[in-house]
C-alpha positions as CSV (number, residue, x, y, z in Angstrom):
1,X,-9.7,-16.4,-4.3
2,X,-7.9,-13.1,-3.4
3,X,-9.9,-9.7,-4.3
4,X,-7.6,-7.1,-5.7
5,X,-8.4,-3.5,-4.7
6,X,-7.3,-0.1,-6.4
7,X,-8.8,3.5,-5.7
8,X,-8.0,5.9,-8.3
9,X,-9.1,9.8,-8.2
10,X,-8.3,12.6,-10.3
11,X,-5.3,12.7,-13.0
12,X,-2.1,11.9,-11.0
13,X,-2.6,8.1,-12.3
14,X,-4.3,7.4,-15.8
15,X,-6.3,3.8,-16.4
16,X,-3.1,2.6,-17.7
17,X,-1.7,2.5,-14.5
18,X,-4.4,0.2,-13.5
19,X,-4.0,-1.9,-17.0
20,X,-0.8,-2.2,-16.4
21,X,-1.0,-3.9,-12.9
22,X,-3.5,-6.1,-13.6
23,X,-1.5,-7.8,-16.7
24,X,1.3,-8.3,-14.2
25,X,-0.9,-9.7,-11.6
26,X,-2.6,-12.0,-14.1
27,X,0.5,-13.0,-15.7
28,X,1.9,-14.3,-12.3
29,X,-0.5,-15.5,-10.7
30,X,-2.0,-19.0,-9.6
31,X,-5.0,-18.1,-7.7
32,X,-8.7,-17.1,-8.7
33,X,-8.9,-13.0,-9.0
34,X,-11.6,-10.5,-8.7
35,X,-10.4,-6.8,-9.8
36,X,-12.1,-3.2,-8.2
37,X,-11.3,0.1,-8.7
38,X,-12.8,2.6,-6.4
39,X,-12.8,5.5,-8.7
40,X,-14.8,9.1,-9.7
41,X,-13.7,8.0,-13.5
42,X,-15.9,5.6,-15.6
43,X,-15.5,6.7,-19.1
44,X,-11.6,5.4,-19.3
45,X,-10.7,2.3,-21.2
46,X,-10.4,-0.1,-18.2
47,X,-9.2,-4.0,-18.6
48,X,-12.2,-6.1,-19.1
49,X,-11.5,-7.7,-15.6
50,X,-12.1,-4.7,-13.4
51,X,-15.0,-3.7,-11.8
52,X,-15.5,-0.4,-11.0
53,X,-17.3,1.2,-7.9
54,X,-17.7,4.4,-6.8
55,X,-17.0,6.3,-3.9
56,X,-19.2,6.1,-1.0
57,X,-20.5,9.0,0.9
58,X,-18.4,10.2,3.6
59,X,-19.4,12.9,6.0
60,X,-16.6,15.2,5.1
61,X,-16.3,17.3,1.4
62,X,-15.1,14.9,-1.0
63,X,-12.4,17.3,-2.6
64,X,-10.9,17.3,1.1
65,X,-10.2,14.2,1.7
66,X,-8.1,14.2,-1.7
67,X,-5.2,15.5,0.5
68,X,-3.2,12.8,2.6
69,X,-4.8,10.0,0.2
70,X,-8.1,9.9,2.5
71,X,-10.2,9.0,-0.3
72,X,-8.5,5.2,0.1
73,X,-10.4,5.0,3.3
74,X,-13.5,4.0,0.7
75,X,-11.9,0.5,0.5
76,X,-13.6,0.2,4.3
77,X,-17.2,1.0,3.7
78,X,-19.7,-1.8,3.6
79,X,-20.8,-2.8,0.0
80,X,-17.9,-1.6,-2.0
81,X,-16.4,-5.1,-1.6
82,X,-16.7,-8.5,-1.6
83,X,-17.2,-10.1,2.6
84,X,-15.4,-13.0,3.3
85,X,-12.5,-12.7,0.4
86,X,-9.2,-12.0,1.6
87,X,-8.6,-8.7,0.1
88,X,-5.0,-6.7,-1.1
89,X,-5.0,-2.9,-1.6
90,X,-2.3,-1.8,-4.1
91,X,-0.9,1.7,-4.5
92,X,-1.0,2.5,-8.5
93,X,2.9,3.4,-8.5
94,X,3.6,-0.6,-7.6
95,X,5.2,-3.4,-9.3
96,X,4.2,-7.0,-9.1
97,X,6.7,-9.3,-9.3
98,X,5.6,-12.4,-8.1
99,X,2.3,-14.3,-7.4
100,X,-0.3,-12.6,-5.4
101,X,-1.4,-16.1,-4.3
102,X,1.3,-16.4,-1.6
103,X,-0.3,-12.7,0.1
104,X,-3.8,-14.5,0.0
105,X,-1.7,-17.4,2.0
106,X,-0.4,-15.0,4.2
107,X,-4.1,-13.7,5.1
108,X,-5.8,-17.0,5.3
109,X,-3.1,-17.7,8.2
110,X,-3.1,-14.5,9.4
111,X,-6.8,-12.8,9.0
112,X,-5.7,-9.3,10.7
113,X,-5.1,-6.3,9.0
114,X,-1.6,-5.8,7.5
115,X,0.4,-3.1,6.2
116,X,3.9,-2.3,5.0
117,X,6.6,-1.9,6.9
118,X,7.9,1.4,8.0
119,X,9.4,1.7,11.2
120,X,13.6,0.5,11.7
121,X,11.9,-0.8,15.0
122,X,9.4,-3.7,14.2
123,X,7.2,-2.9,17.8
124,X,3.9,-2.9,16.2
125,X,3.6,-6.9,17.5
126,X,4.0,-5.5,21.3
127,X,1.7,-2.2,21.2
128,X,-1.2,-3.8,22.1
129,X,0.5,-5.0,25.3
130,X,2.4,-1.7,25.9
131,X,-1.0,0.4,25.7
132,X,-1.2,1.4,29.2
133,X,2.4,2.9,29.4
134,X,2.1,4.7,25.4
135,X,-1.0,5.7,25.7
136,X,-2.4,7.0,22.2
137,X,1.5,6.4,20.3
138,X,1.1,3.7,17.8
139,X,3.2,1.7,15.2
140,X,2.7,3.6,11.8
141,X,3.1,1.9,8.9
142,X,2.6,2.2,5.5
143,X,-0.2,1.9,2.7
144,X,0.7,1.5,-0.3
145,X,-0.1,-2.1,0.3
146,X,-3.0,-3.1,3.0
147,X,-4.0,-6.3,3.2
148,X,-7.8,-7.6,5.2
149,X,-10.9,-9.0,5.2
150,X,-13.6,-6.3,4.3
151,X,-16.3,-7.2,6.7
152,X,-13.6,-7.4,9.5
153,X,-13.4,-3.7,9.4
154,X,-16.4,-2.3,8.3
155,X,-16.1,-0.5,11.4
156,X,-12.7,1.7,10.6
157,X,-14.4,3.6,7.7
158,X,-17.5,4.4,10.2
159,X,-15.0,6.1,12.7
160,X,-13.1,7.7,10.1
161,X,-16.6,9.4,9.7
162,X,-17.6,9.8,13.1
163,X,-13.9,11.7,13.7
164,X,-13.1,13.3,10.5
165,X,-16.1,15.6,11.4
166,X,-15.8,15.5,15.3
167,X,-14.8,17.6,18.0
168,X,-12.0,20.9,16.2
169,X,-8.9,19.4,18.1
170,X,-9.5,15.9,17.0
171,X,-10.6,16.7,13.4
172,X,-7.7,18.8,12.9
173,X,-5.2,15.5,14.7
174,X,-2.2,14.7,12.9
175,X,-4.1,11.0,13.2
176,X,-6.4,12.2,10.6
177,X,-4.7,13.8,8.4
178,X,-2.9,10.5,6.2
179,X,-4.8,7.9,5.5
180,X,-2.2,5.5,7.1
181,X,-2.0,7.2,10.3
182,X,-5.3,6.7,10.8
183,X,-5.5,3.1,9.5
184,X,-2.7,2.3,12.6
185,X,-4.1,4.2,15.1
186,X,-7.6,2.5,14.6
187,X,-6.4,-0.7,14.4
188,X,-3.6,-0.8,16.5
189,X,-5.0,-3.6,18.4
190,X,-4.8,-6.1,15.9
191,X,-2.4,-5.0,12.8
192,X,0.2,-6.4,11.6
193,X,3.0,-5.5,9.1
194,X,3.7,-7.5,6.0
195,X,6.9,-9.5,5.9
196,X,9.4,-8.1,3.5
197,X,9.7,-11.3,2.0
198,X,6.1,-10.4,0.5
199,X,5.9,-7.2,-0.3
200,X,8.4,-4.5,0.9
201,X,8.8,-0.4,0.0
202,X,11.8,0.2,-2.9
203,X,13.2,3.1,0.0
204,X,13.3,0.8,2.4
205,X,14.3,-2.5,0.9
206,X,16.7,-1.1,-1.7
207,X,18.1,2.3,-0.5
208,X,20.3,2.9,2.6
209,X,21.8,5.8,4.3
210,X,25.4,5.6,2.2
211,X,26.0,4.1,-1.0
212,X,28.8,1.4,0.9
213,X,26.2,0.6,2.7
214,X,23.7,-0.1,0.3
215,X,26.5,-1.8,-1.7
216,X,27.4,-4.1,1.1
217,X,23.7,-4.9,2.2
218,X,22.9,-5.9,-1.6
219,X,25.0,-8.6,-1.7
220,X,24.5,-10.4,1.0
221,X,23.1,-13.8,0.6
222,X,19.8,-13.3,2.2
223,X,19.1,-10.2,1.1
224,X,19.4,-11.6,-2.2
225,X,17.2,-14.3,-1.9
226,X,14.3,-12.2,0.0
227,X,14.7,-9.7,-3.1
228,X,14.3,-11.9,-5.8
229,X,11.4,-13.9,-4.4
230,X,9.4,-10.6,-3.3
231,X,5.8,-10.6,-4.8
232,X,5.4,-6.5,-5.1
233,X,7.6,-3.2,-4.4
234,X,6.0,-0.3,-4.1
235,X,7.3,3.4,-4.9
236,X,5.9,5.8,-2.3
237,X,7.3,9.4,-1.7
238,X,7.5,11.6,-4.9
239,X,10.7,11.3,-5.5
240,X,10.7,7.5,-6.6
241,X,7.8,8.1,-9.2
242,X,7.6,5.6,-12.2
243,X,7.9,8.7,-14.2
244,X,10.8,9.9,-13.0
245,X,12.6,6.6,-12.8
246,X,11.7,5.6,-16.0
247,X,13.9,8.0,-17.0
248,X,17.4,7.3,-15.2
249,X,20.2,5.6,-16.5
250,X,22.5,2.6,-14.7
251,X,24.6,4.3,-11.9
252,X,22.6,7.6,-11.5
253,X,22.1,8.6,-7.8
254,X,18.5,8.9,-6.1
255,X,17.8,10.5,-2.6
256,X,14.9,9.9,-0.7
257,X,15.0,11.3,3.1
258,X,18.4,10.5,4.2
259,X,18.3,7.4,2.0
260,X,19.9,7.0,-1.1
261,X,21.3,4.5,-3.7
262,X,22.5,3.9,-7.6
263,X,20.2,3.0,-9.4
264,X,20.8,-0.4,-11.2
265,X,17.4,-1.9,-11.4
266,X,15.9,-2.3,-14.9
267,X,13.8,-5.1,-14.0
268,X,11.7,-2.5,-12.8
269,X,11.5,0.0,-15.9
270,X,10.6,-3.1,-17.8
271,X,8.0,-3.1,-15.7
272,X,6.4,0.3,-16.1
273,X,6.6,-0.3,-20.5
274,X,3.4,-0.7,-22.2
């Protein structure tokens, strides 16, 4: 069993987003589901496999924590999901690929929290150790895709809470202003970062800083192979939108940061069609 976990607010994503993902999921998957959708929307036309729950009450205004996707903290309160499932939080802008079954895998052997990789410098398996010398610095990684067992951290939504409405100079922290940074920070003692053979970021896996590079790194023989057995990509930063890419034709240039790349994926277009 693996428990699939959205959170949708306001109009950025429509139910279709949602739809959309669970049909890929479904269609590629060889383990037993269960769907949720955290959400302030229940009159949508939602697949008959999602359950929908609603926000829980946190001790900030709910229309603040809209900014630096806060609101996805919910996924930590008690009752909103199921204990003792290994669970996978998916941003709506992602694309399933593969089977989901191999990230429940992943969990079962490694029951810590996991998200997506960010960092060129993989230290997050050493912070732990290094604490004494870094003091509050942590490994910061990304999102879009978190995977855990709920009643593991139960605890990480009750600080969020406790801090989000604390003391002015550690309410206003750069900690608490992303829901990410604050997911690392709390549980920098035990996270870990999902291998990109599993699910990997499109800016980092398929974008570099030249286009030579990028040309060079996509064929070697590895890359290759991690690529085309990857179970999810996911498009954060608003520049890689589904409804901008949706629009761009074989060869046309996209920038993200200092990365960029041609774009020569319609796999993934495919993947964003009704």
């Amino acid at each position: 069993m693996l428990q699939v976990v959205f959170v949708k607010w306001g109009q950025l994503y429509g139910v279709d987003a949602i739809n959309r993902l669970v049909r890929s999921i479904l269609q590629n998957t060889s383990c037993d589901l269960r769907f949720t959708c955290i959400t302030d929307d229940f009159t949508s036309d939602y697949a008959p496999e999602v359950m929908l729950k609603p926000f829980p009450a946190f001790a900030a205004p709910f229309d603040s924590l809209k900014t630096g996707c806060r609101l996805k903290m919910s996924m930590f309160a008690p009752g909103i999901l199921d204990d003792g499932v290994p669970t996978l939080f998916l941003d709506l802008d992602t694309v399933v690929r593969g089977d989901v079954a191999k990230v429940r895998d992943h969990l079962v052997a490694h029951p810590q929290i996991h998200l997506m990789k960010s960092h060129y410098i993989q230290w997050w398996p050493v912070q732990r150790w290094v604490k004494p010398v870094i003091g509050n610095k942590y490994y910061h990684g990304n999102s879009s895709a978190v995977g855990f067992y709920p009643e593991k951290y139960h605890w990480v939504f009750d600080r969020f809470n406790q801090m989000v409405v604390g003391a002015p100079e550690e309410a206003r922290s750069k900690t608490l202003r992303v829901d990410d940074r604050f997911i690392s920070f709390a549980t920098r003692d035990s996270l870990r970062v999902f291998p990109t053979s599993l699910l990997a970021k499109f800016s980092g896996e398929y974008m570099s800083p030249t286009h030579t590079c990028e040309a060079v790194r996509s064929q070697l023989p590895w890359v290759r192979s991690r690529r085309s057995n990857q179970v999810a990509i996911t498009f954060a930063g608003a520049d890689l939108k589904p409804d901008r890419l949706m629009k761009l034709k074989p060869g046309d240039e996209i920038r993200y940061k200092w990365l960029r790349t041609r774009w020569n994926h319609p796999e993934f277009q495919e993947s964003w069609q009704d």
